[in-house]
C-alpha positions as CSV (number, residue, x, y, z in Angstrom):
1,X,0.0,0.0,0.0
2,X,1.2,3.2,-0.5
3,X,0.9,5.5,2.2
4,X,0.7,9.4,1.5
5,X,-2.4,11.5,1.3
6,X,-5.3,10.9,3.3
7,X,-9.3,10.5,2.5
8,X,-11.1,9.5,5.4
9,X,-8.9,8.2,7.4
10,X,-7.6,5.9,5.2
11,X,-4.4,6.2,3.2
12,X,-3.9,4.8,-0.2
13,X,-2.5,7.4,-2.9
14,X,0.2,9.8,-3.9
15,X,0.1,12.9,-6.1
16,X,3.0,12.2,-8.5
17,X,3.6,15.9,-8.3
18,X,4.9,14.9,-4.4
19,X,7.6,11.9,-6.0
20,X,10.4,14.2,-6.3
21,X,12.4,12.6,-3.5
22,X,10.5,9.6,-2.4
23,X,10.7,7.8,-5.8
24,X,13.3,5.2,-4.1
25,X,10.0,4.7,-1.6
26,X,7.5,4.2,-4.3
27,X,8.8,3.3,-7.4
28,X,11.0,0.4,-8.4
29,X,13.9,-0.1,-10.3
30,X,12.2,-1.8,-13.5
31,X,8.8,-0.1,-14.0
32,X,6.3,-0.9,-16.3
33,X,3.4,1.8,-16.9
34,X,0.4,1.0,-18.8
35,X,-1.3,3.2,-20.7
36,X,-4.8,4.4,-23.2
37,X,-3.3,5.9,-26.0
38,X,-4.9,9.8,-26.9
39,X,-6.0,10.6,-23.2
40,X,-5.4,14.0,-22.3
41,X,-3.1,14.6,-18.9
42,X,-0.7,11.0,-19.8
43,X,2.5,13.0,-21.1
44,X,2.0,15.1,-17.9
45,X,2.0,12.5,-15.7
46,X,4.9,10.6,-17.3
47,X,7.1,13.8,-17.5
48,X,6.4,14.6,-13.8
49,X,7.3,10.6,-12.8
50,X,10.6,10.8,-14.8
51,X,11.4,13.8,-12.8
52,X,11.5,12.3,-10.0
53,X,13.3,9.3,-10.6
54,X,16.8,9.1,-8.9
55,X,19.5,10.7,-11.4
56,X,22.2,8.5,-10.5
57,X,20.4,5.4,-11.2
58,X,20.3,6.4,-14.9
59,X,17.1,5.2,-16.0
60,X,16.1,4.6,-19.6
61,X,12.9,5.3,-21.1
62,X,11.3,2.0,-23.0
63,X,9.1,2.7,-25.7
64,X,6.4,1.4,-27.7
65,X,7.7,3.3,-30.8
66,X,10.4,1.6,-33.8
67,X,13.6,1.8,-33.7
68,X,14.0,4.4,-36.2
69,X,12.1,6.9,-33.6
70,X,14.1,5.8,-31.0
71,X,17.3,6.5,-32.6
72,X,16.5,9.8,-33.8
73,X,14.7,10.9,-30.8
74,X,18.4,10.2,-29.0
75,X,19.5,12.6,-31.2
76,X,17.6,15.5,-29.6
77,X,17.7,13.8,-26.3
78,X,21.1,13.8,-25.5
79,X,22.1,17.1,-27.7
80,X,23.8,15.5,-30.3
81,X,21.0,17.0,-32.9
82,X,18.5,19.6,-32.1
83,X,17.3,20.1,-35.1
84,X,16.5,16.6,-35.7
85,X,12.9,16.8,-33.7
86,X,11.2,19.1,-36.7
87,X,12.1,16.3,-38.5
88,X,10.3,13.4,-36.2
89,X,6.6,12.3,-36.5
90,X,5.2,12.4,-33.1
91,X,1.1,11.2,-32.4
92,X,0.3,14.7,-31.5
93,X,1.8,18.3,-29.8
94,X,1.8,16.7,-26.2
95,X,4.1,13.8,-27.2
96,X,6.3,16.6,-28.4
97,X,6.6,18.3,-25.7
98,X,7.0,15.6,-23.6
99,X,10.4,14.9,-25.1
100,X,11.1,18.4,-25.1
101,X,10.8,18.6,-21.3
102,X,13.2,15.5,-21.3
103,X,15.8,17.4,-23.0
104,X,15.2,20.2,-20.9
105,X,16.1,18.2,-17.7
106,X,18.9,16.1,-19.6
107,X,20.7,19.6,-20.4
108,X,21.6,19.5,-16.7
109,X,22.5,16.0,-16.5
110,X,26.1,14.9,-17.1
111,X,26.6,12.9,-20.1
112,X,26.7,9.3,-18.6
113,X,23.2,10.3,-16.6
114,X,20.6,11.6,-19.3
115,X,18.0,9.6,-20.2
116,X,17.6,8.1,-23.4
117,X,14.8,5.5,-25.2
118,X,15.3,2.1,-26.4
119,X,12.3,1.1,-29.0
120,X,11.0,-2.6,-29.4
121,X,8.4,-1.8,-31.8
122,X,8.3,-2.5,-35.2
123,X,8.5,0.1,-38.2
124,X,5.0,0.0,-39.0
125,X,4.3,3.5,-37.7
126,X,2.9,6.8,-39.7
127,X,3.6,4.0,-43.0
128,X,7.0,3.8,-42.7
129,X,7.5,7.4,-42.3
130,X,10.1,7.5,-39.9
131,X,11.8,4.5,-41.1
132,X,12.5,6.8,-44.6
133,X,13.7,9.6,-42.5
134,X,16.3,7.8,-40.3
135,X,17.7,5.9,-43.4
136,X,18.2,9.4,-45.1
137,X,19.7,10.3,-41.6
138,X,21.9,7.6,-41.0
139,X,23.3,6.2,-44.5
140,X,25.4,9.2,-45.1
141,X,27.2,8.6,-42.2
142,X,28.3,4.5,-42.7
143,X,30.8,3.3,-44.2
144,X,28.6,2.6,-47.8
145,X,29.1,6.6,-48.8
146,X,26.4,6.6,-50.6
147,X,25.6,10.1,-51.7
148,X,22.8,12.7,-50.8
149,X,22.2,13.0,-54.9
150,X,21.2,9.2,-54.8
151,X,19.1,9.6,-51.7
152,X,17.5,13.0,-53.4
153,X,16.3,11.4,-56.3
154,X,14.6,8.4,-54.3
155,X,13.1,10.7,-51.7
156,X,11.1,13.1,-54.1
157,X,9.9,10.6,-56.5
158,X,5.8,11.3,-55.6
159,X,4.8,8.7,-57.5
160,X,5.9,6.3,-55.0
161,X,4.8,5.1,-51.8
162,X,7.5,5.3,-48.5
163,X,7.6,1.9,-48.5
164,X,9.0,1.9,-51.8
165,X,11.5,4.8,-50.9
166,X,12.8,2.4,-48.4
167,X,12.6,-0.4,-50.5
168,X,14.9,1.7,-52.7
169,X,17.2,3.1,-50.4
170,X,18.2,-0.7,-49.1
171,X,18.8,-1.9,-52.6
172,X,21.6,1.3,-52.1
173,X,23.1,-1.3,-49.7
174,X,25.4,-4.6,-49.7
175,X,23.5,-5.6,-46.7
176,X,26.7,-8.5,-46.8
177,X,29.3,-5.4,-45.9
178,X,27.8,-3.9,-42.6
179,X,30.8,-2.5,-40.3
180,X,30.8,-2.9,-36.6
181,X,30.5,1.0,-36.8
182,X,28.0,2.8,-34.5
183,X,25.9,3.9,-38.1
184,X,26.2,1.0,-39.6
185,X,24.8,-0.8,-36.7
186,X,21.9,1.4,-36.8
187,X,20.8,1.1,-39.9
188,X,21.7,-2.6,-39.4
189,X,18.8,-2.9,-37.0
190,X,16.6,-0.3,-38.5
191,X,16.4,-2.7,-41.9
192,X,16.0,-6.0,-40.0
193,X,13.3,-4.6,-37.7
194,X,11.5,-3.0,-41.0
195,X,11.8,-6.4,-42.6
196,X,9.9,-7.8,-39.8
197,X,7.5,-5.8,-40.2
198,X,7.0,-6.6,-43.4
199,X,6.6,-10.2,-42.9
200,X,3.6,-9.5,-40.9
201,X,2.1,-6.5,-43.0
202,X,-0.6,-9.0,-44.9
203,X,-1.6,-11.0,-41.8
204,X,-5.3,-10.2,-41.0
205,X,-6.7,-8.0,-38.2
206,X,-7.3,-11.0,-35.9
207,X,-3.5,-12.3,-36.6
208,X,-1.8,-8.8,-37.1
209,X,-1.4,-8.6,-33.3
210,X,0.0,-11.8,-31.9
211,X,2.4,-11.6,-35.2
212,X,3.4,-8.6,-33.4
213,X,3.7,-9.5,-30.1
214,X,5.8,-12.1,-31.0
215,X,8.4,-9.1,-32.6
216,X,7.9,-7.2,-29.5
217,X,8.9,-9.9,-27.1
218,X,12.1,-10.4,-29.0
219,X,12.8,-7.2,-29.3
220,X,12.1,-6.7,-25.5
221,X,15.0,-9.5,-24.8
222,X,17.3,-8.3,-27.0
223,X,17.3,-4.7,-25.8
224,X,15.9,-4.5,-22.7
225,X,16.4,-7.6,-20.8
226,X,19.9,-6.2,-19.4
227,X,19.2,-2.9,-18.1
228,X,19.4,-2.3,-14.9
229,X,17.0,0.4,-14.8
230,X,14.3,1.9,-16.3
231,X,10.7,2.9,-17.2
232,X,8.3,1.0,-20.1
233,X,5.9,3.1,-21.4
234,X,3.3,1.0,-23.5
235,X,-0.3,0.0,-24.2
236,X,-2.1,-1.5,-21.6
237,X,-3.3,-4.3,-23.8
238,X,0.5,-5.6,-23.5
239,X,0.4,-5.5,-19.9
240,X,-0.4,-9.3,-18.0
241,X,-3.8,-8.8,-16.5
242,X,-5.1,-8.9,-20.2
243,X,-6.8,-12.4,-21.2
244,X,-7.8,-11.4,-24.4
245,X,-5.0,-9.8,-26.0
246,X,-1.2,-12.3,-26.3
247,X,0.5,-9.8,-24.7
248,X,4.0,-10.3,-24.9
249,X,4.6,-9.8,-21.0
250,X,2.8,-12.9,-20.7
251,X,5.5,-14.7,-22.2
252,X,8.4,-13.5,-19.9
253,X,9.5,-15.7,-17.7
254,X,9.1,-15.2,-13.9
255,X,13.0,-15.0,-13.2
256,X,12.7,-11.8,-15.8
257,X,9.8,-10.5,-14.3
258,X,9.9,-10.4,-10.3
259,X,11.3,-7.0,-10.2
260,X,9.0,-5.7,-12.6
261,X,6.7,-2.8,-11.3
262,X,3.7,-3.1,-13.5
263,X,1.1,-0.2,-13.0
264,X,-2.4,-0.5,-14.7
265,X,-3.6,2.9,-15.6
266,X,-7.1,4.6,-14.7
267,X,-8.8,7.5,-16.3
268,X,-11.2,10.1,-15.1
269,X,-11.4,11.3,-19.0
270,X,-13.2,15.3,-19.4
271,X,-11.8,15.6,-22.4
272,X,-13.0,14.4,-25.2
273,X,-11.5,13.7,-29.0
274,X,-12.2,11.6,-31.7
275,X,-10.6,8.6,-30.3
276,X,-12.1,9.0,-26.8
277,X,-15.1,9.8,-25.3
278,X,-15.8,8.0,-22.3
279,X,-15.9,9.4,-19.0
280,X,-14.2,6.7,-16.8
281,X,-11.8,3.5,-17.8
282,X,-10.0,1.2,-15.3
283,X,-7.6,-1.6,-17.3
284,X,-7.6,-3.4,-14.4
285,X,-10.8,-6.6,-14.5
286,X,-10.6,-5.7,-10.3
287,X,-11.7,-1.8,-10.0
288,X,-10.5,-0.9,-6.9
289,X,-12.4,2.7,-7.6
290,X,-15.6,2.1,-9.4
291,X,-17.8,0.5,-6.5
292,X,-15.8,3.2,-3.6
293,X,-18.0,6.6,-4.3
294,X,-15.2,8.5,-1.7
295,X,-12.6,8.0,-3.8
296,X,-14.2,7.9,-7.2
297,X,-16.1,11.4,-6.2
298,X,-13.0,12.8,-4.9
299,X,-10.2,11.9,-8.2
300,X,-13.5,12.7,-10.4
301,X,-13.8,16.6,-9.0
302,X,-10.3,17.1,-9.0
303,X,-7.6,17.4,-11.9
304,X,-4.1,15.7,-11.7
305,X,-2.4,12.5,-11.4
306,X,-1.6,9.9,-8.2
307,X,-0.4,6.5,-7.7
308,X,-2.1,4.4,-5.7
309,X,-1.8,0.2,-4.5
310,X,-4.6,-1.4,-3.9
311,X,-4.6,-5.6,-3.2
312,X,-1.1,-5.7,-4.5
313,X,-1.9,-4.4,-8.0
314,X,-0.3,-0.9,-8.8
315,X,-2.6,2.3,-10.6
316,X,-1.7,5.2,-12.0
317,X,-4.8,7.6,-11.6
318,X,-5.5,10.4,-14.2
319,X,-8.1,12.9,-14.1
320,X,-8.2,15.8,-16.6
């Protein structure tokens, strides 16, 4: 239970605006955060969370996004590039400025302490968008030298889709002749994780997802299974306490999992948009709110974000 504010007497939450300096108290090493993509107030709360984490534990940020984001996204993060995040695709203005408040705090980190993102998604993201983008990035730099007039010509053909572009710009490459080299490594693992996702692209709505899962749990172990710290952002359907989806966390086995923190997310939702209009979501199948009018009345009238455990089981409470 955590043990912070009070509500009758009895106390079961935490504004995550009071973390700073108690995160070693109430947040693990390895945390896992759940989430409903498109609610308004989520970047908010993940921004003030990440702020409070201990500095000199150097977390990393996992993130449902494709390697090609991640990489580019490091970019800005650690300085390297600036300029770099005009070129990014983000979901909307609030994602955006969530990495922009990351950069803000890593410009007063030293190097071997800011945070940076691993991705373990696959490429299939605003149709390969980002995938073309970080290939025009990152080939110039490996050791293929292939030139920006070849890359020109591909990239503003508008008669082809960006899956072609991509298409084109790996037929630039004797995949046989990678380097060990930082780039080449990158774009390495930017091809292979797009070829993935091709192998899946015709699989049918009801197959789509488990093809996926199975891409995201490898990508998981590959990339993630060795840090020692860090924060998952992801989709709630990929959390355990899901019996309809495969989610890959399902798959992990229990040695990799028993210092995971997972934390189910619940939404007091005012804010409407075209993806979401209901008032009130728990992903968790036991509500610990819904059938306790104190504390649904009292998250409901107020606006803000707070952790709370309840039977063992970890929430992140949003209300907008």
């Amino acid at each position: 239970m955590m043990y912070a504010n009070t509500l009758r007497g009895q106390q079961v939450f935490m504004n995550v605006d009071s973390l700073i300096g108690q995160s070693k108290i109430f947040l693990a090493d390895k945390i896992i955060l759940g989430e409903l993509h498109g609610v308004t107030g989520n970047y908010k709360a993940y921004e003030s969370i990440i702020y409070s984490l201990e500095i000199e534990k150097t977390y990393k940020l996992i993130i449902e996004r494709g390697l090609s984001f991640s990489y580019l996204i490091n970019e800005y993060l650690t300085g390297s590039d600036t300029t770099i995040i005009d070129k990014i695709n983000f979901e909307n203005e609030f994602e955006k400025m969530f990495y922009k408040s990351i950069y803000l705090k890593n410009k007063k980190l030293p190097s071997k302490n800011k945070i940076i993102t691993i991705g373990i998604d696959l490429e299939y993201q605003d149709k390969f968008n980002q995938t073309l983008v970080a290939l025009e990035y990152y080939l110039p730099k490996t050791n293929f030298k292939i030139s920006y007039n070849q890359m020109t010509i591909i990239s503003s053909d508008k008669e082809k889709s960006t899956k072609t572009k991509v298409l084109d710009f790996i037929a630039l490459i004797d995949t046989t002749k990678f380097e060990k080299s930082k780039f080449d490594s990158l774009v390495k693992n930017i091809i292979a994780n797009f070829q993935n996702t091709l192998k899946i692209s015709d699989a049918s709505y009801l197959t789509w997802g488990r093809h996926r899962e199975k891409y995201l749990l490898e990508n998981f172990l590959n990339r993630v299974t060795d840090v020692k710290y860090f924060l998952f952002i992801i989709g709630v359907a990929h959390l355990p306490d899901n019996y309809l989806y495969p989610a890959f966390t399902k798959q992990l086995h229990k040695n990799v999992t028993k210092e995971f923190q997972f934390i189910y997310p619940i939404y007091f939702n005012h804010v409407s948009n075209e993806y979401i209009d209901k008032k009130y979501y728990c992903e968790h199948r036991n509500d610990p709110i819904k059938f306790n009018k104190t504390l649904f009345n009292y998250f409901d009238k107020k606006k803000g974000s707070w952790l709370m455990t309840y039977k063992n089981v970890n929430y992140l409470i949003i209300s907008n």
